[in-house]
LODRENRO-545565 format. One record per residue: residue in three letters; x, y, z of N, C-alpha, C in turn. Coordinates in steps of 0.02 Angstrom, whole numbers, padded with zeros to 5 digits, always signed. Layout:
# residues N
alaXYZXYZXYZ...
This chain:
# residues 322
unk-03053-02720+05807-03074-02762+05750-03131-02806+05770unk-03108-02827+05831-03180-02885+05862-03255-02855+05868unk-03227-02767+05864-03284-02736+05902-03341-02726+05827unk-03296-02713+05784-03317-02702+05720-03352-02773+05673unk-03331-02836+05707-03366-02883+05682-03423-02881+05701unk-03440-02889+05771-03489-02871+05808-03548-02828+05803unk-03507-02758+05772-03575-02715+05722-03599-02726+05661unk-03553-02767+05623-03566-02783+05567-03628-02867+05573unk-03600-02914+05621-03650-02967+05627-03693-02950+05649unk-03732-02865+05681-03779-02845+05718-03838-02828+05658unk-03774-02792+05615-03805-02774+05548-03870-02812+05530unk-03798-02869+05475-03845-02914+05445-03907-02960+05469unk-03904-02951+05546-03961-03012+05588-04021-02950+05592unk-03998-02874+05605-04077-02832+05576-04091-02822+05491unk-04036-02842+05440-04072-02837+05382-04127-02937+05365unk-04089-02974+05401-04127-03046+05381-04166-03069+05427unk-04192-03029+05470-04249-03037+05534-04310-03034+05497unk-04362-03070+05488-04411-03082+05473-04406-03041+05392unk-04363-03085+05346-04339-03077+05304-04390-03100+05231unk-04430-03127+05240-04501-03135+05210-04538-03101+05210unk-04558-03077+05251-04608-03005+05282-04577-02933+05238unk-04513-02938+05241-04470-02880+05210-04478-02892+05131unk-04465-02931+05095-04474-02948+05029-04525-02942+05004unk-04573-02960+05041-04652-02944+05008-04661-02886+05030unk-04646-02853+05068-04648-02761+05079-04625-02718+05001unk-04561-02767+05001-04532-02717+04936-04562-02745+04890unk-04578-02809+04882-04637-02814+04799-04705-02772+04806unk-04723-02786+04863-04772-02714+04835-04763-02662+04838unk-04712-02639+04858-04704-02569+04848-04697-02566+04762unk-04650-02618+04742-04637-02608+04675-04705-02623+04624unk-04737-02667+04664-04811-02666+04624-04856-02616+04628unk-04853-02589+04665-04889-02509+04670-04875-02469+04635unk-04800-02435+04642-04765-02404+04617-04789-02415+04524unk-04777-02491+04517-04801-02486+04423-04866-02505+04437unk-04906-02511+04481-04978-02492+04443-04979-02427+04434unk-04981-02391+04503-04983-02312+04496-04978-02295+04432unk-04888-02326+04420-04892-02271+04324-04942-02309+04281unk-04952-02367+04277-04986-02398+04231-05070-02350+04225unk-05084-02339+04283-05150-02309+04313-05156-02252+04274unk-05103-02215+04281-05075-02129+04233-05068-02150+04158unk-05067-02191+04142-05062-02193+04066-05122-02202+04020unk-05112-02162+03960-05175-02156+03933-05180-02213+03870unk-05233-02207+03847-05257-02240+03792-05263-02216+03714unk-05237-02220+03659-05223-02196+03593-05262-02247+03529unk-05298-02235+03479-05325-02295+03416-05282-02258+03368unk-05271-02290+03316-05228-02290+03258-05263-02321+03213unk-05297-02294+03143-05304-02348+03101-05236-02359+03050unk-05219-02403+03042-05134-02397+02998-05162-02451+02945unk-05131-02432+02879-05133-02492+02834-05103-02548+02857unk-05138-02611+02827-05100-02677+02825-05056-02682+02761unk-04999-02709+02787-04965-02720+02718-04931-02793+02720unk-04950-02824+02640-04957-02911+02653-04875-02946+02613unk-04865-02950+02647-04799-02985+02624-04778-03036+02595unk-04780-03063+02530-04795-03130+02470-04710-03154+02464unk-04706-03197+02440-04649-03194+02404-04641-03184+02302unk-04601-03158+02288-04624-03149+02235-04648-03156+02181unk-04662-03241+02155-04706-03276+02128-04780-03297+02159unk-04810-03246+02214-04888-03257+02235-04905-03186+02249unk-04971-03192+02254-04998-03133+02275-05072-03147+02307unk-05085-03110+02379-05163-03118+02392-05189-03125+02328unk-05264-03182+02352-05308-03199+02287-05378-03203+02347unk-05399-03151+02383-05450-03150+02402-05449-03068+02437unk-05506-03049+02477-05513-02981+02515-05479-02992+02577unk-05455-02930+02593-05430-02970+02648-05453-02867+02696unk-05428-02866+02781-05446-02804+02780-05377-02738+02770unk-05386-02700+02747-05357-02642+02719-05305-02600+02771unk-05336-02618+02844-05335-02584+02887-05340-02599+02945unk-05279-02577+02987-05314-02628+03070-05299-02597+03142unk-05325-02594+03161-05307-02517+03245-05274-02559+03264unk-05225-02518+03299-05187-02508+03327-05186-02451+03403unk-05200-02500+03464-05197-02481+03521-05123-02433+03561unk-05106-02399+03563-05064-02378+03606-05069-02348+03682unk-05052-02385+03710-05039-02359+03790-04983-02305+03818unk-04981-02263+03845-04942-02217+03856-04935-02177+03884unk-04890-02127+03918-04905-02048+03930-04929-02012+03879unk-04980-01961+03896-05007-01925+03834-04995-01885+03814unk-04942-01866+03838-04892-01826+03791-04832-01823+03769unk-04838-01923+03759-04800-01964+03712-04827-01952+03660unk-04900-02007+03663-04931-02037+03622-04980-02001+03567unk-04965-01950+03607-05020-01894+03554-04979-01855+03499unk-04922-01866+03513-04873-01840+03470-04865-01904+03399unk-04876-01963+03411-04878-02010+03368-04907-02011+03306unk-04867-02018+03230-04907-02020+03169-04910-02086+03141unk-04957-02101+03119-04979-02147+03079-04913-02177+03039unk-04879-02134+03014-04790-02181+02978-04773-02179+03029unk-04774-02198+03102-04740-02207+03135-04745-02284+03173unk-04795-02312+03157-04815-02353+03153-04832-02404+03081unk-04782-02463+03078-04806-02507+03010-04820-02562+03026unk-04865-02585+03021-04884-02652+03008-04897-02706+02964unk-04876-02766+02960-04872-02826+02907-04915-02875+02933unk-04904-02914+02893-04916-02993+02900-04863-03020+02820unk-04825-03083+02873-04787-03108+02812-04795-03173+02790unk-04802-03178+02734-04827-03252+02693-04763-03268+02665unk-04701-03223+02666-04663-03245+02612-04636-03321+02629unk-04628-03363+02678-04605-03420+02679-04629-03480+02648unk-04670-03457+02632-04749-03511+02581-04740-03504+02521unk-04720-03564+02498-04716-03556+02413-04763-03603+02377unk-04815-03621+02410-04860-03660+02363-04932-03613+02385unk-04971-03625+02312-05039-03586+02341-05073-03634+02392unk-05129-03582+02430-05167-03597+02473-05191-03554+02516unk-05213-03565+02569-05235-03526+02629-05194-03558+02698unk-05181-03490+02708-05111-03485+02768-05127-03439+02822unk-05123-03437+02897-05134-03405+02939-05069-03389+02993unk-05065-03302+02983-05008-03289+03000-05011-03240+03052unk-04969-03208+03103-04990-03170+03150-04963-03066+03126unk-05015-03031+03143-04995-02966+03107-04949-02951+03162unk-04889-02951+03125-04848-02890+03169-04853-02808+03158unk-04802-02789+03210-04811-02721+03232-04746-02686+03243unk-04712-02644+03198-04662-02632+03213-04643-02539+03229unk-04600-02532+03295-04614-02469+03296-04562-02422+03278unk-04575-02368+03224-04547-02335+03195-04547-02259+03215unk-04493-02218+03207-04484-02148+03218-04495-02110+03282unk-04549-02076+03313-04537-02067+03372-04570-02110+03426unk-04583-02164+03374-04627-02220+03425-04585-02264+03462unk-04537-02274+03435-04448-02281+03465-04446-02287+03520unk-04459-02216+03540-04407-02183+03585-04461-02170+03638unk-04533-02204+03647-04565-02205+03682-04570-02267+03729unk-04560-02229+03824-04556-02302+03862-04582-02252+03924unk-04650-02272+03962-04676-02313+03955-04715-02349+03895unk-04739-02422+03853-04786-02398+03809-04796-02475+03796unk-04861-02472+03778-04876-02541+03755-04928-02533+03685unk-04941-02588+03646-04949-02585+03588-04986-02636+03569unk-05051-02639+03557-05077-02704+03546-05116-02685+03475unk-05099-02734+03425-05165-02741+03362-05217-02793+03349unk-05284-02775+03313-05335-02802+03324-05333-02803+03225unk-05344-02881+03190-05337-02924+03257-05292-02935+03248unk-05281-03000+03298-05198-03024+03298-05147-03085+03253unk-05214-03095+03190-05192-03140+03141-05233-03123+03073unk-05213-03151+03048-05244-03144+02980-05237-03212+02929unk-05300-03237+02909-05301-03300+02859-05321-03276+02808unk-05276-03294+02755-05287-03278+02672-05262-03309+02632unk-05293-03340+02556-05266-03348+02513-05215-03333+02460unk-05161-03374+02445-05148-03324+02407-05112-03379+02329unk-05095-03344+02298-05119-03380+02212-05064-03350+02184unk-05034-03407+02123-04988-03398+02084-05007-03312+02046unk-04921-03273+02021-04949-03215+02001-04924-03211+01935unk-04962-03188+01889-04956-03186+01825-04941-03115+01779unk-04917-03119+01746-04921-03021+01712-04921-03038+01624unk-04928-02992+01591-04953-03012+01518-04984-02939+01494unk-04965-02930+01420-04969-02865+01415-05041-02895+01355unk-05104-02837+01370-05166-02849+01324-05195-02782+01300unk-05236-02800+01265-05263-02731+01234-05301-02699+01264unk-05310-02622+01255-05346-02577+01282-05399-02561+01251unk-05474-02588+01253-05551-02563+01218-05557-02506+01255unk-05619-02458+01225-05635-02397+01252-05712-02417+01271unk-05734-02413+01327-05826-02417+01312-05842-02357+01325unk-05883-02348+01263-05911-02295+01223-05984-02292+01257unk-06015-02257+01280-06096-02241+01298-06104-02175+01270unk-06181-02167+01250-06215-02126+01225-06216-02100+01147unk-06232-02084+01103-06233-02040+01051-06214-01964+01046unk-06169-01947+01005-06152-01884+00975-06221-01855+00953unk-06215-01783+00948-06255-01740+00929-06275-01762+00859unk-06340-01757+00853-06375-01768+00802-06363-01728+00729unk-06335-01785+00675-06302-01771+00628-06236-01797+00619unk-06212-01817+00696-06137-01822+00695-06123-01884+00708unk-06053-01892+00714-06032-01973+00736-05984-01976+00755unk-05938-02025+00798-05891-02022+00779-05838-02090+00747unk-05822-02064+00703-05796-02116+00660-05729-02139+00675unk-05662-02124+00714-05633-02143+00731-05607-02130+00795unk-05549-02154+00808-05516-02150+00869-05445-02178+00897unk-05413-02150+00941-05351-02183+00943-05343-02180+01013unk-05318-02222+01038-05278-02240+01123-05239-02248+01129unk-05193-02206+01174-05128-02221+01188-05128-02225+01268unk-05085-02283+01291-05047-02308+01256-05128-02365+01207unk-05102-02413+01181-05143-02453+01158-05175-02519+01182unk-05105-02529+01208-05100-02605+01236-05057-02579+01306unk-05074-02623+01372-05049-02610+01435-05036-02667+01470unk-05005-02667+01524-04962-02725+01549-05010-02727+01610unk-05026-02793+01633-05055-02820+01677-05036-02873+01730unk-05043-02874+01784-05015-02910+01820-05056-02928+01880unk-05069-03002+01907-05122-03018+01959-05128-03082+01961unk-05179-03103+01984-05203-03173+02003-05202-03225+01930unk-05160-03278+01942-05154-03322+01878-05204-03330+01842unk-05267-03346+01879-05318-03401+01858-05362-03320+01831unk-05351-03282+01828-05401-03203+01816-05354-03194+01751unk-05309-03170+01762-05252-03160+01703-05231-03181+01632unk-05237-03245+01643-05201-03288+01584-05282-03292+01543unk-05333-03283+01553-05408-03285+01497-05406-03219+01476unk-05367-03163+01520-05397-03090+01497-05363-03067+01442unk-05418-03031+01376-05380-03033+01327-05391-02955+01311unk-05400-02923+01357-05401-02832+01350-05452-02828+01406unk-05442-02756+01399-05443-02693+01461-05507-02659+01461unk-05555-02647+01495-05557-02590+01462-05567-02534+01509unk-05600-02450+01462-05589-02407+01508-05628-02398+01544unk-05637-02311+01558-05698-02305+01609-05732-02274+01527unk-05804-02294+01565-05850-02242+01516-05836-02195+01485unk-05839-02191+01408-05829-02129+01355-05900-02083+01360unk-05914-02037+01374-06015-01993+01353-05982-01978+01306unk-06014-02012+01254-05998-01970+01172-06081-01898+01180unk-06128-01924+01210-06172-01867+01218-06164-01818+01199unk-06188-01780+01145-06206-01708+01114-06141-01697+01079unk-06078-01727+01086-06040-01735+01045-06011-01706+00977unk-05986-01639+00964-06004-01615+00890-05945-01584+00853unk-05889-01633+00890-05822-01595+00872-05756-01645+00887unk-05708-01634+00884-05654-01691+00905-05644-01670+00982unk-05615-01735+01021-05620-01710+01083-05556-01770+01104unk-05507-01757+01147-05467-01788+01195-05484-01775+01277unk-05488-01870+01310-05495-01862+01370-05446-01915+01396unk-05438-01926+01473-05408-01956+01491-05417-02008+01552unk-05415-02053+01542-05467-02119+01581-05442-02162+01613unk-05448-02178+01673-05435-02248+01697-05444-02333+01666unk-05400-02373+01679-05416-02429+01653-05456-02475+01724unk-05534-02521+01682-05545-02536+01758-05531-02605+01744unk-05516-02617+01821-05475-02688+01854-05540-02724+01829unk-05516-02785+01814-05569-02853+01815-05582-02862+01889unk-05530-02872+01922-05533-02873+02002-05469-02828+02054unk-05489-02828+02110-05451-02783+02151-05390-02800+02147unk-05371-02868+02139-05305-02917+02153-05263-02855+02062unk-05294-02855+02044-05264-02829+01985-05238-02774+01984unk-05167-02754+01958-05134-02675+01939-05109-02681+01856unk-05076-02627+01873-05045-02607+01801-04992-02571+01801unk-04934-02618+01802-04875-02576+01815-04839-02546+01796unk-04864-02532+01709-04852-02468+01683-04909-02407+01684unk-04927-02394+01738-04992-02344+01745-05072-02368+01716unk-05109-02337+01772-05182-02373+01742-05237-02305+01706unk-05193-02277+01671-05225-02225+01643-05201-02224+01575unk-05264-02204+01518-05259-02190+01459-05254-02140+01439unk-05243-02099+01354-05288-02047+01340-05314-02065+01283unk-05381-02061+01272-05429-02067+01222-05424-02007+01165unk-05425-02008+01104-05432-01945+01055-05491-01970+01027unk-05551-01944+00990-05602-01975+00960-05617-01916+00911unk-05620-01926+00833-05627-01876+00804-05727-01892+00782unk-05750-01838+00783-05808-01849+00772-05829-01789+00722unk-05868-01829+00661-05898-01802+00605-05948-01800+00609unk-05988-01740+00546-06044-01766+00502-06077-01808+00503unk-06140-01871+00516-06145-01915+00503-06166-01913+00409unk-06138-01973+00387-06147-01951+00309-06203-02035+00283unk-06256-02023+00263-06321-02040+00255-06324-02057+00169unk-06356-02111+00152-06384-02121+00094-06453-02103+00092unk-06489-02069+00036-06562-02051+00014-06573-02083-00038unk-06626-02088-00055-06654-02124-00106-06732-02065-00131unk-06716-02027-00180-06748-01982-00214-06803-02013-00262unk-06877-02001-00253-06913-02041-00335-06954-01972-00354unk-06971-01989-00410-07039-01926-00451-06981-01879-00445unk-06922-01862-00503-06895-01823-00475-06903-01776-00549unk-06923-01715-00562-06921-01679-00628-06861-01714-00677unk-06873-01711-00753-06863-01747-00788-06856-01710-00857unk-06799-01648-00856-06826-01575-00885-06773-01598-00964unk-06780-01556-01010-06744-01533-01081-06721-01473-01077unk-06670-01506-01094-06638-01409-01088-06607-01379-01154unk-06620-01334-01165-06594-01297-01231-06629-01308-01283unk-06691-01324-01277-06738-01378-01331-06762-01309-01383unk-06757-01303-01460-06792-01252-01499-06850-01237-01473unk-06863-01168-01475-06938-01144-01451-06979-01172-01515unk-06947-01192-01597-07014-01201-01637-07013-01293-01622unk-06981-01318-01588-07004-01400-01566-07023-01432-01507unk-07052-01483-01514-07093-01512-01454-07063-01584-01431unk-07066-01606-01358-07034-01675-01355-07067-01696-01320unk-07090-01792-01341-07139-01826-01320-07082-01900-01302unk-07123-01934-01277-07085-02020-01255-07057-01982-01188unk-07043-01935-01136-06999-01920-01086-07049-02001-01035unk-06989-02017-00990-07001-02060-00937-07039-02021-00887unk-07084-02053-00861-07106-02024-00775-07069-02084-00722unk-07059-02113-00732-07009-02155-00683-06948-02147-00660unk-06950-02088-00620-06875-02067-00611-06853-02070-00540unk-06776-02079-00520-06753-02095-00462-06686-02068-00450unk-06671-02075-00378-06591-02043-00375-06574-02069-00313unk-06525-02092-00311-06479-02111-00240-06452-02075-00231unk-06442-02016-00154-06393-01979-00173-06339-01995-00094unk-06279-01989-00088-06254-01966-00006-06224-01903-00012unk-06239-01892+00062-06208-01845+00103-06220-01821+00168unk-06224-01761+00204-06235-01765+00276-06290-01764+00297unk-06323-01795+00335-06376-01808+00387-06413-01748+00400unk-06376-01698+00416-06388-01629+00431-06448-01600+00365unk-06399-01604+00301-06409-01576+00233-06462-01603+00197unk-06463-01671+00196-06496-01717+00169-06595-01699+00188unk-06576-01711+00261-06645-01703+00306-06682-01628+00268unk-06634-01570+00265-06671-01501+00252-06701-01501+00178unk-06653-01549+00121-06686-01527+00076-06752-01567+00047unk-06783-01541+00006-06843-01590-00045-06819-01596-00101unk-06869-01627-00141-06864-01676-00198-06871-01621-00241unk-06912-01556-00229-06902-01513-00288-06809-01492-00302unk-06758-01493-00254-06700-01488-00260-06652-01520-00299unk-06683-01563-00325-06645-01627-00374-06686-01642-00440unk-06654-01636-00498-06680-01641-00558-06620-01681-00605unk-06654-01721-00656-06629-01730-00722-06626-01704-00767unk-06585-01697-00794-06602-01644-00884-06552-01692-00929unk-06587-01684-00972-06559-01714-01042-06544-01632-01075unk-06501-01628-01140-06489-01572-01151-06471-01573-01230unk-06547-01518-01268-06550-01540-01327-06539-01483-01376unk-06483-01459-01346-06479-01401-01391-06441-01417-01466unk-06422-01466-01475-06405-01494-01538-06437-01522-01596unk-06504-01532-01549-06579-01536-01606-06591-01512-01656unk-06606-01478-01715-06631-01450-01730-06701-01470-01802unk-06719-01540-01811-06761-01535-01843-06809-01609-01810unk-06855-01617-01826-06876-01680-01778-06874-01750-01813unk-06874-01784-01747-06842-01862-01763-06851-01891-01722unk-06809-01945-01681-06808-01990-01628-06738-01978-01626unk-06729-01983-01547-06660-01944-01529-06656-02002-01458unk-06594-02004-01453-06583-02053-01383-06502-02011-01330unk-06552-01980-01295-06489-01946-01258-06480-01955-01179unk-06423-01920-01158-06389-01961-01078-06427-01908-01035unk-06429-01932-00993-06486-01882-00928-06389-01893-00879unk-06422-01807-00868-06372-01796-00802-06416-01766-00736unk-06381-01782-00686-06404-01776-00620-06386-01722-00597unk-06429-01671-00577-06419-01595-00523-06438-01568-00469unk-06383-01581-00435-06385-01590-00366-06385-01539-00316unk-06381-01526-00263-06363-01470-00209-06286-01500-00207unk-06266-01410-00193-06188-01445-00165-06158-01482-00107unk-06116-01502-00132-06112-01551-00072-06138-01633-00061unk-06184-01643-00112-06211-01690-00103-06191-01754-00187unk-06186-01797-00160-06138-01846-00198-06207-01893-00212unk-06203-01903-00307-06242-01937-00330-06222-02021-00336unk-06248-02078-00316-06228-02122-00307-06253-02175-00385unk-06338-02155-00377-06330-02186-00450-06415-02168-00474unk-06424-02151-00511-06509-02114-00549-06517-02169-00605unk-06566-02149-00617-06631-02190-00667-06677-02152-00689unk-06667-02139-00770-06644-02176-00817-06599-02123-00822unk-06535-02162-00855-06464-02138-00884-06473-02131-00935unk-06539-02125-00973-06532-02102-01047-06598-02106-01061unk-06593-02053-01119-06696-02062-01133-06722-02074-01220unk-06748-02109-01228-06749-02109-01280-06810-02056-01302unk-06819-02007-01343-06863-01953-01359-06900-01936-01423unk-06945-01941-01446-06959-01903-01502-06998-01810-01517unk-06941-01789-01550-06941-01735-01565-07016-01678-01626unk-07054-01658-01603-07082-01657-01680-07095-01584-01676unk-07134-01527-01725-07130-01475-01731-07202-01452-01692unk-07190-01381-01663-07250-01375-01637-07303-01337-01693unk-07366-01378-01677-07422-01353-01723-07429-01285-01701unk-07439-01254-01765-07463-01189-01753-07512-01169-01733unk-07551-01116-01694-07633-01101-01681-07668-01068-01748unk-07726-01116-01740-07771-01103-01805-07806-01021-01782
């Protein structure tokens, strides 16, 4: 037993013999050892969305960035295996309940097979983020269409309908609560010559802004004819049915016609196309006669109002040749 103390106190006096010297042997071994791997590990960028964390009465009320790398350190045939959802990143405001500007640090949290990766380190750029952020408002307003260009010549279009009509909005207080409609993206009514349905985005006043019942419309726009007033003068001024043995004097030369109809129709015809007639087939011996003038038109075309509506005439017999 004595002999066995003896090897054992022999022991411990060669493990604590210059027992300083020994300790710093094994830290660097162990510091070597992890540089070495550190040395072997490679380098990875990530761009990952930022995603901003409010509480639910605020919302960012300025730009802020979209997007922020994400460094990974690793074996590389960890890290190359790594997807973008595997990695999420925030910044959280929710503890702030009054507006203002607040500076908070982006975290980094690692998800899916980013887990289960060790060696590994992880750094994002940058490493804070300062932003405003502003009471949030929602309110449902109307949907305008802006219309650019002209329909095909002749045409128009005269109505239209949007659905939905009115859309729900939601964003920055001080943007919100003045806005009193929407509107879309650009209509090209251009060359235009028929009814047409399209389907359109609504654009934001500002980025801070959504629409959380969808930011898309559909437009229907029916497009016509364009339909035109004319104004007809010197227009023939005829008798109709008049006896071949009588003659009629007093007729007006001052004659006129308003007429509507389409743009198209209107443009092609002339003034020889439109006449008055009085109609005197009830005549038959001469006198002074006062009768109604009617208007004759092309079809299609709608008389609005002529001059004179009546003529006063005298009738007399025609002289015979001597």
């Amino acid at each position: 037993m004595r002999i066995f103390q003896l090897q054992l106190n022999k022991f411990f006096e060669r493990i604590t013999h210059n027992w300083p010297i020994k300790i710093l042997s094994i830290t660097a071994a162990v510091l070597l050892f992890l540089f070495n791997q550190m040395a072997t590990l490679e380098e990875r960028f990530l761009s990952v969305p930022l995603e901003i964390r409010t509480s639910e009465q605020y919302i960012p009320a300025e730009n802020y960035p979209r997007t922020v790398r994400v460094t990974m350190r690793g074996q590389s045939e960890d890290i190359n295996l790594v997807l973008e959802d595997d990695v999420q990143v925030y910044a959280d405001f929710t503890e702030y309940s009054r507006e203002g500007r607040y500076t908070v640090p982006i975290r980094v949290v690692k998800e899916g097979r980013l887990s289960h990766i060790d060696p590994l380190e992880l750094h994002v750029e940058p490493k804070k983020i300062s932003l405003k952020i502003e009471k949030k408002l929602a309110k449902s307003v109307e949907v305008k269409p802006r219309l650019v260009g002209y329909a095909a010549k002749g045409y128009e279009l005269t109505q239209y309908f949007l659905t939905p009509s009115s859309v729900e909005v939601e964003g920055v207080e001080s943007t919100v609560e003045d806005l009193e409609s929407i509107e879309t993206e650009p209509i090209d009514l251009s060359g235009r010559n028929e009814d047409f349905t399209v389907r359109l985005r609504l654009k934001k006043p500002d980025q801070f802004t959504v629409f959380p019942g969808g930011d898309t419309v559909e437009f229907f726009g029916i497009v016509q004819e364009k339909t035109i007033l004319k104004t007809v003068e010197d227009i023939d001024l005829i008798a109709l049915d008049l006896a071949g043995d009588l003659a009629v004097s007093g007729v007006p030369e001052d004659t006129r016609m308003t007429v509507q109809g389409s743009q198209l129709q209107l443009e092609q015809v002339n003034n020889e196309d439109f006449m008055l007639t009085f109609d005197c087939s009830d005549i038959e011996e001469p006198g002074a006669y006062t009768l109604s003038v009617t208007p004759d038109v092309p079809r299609g075309v709608l008389v609005m109002k002529y001059s004179p509506t009546s003529v006063e005439i005298k009738v007399s017999e025609l002289e015979e040749p001597e």
